[in-house]
C-alpha positions, 0 to 999 in steps of 0.5 A: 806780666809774663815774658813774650816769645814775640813782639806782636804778642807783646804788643797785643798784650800790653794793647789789651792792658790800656797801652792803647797810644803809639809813640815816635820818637823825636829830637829831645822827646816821644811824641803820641801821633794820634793826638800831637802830644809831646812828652818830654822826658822828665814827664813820662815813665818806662813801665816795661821794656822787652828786648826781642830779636829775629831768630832768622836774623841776628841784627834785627833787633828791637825793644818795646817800651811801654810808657805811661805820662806822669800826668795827662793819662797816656799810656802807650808803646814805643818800639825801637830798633836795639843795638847799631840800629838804635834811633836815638836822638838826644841824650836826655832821651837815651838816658830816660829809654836806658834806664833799668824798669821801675 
């Protein structure tokens, strides 16, 4: 998998290589919208993670996860702001979203 110049042409990239799902983050795990399903984070793993930011502006910063579910089949996208504007929400999750590519 090349480097992006783009989150979107990330996204479309990664869409097109069966990362079809989109997650959201929530307290103390992502949660898949489009069917309610809730991963915690001993149950998925981080795939890819590229960082991009805006050329016209410096803080606006976000990172693109690309997730997969060690059972059940889901493979889908996580974007998050990076850096001051990071939602994180437990430290369980912050550990498991930090940790380096597999």
């Amino acid at each position: 998998m090349g480097k992006y110049t783009t989150l979107s042409e990330a996204i479309n990239d990664l869409t097109k290589k069966g990362f079809t799902y989109n997650f959201n983050m929530k307290e103390d795990c992502i949660e898949c919208a489009e069917n309610q399903y809730q991963l915690q984070p001993k149950e998925f793993n981080i795939d890819k993670k590229h960082r991009f930011q805006e050329m016209s502006d410096v803080d606006n910063e976000s990172v693109l996860y690309a997730i997969s579910s060690k059972e059940g089949g889901l493979k889908g996208l996580l974007v998050n702001a990076y850096g001051i504007y990071a939602d994180y929400r437990s430290f369980k999750l912050v550990q498991k979203l930090n940790r380096p590519n597999r």
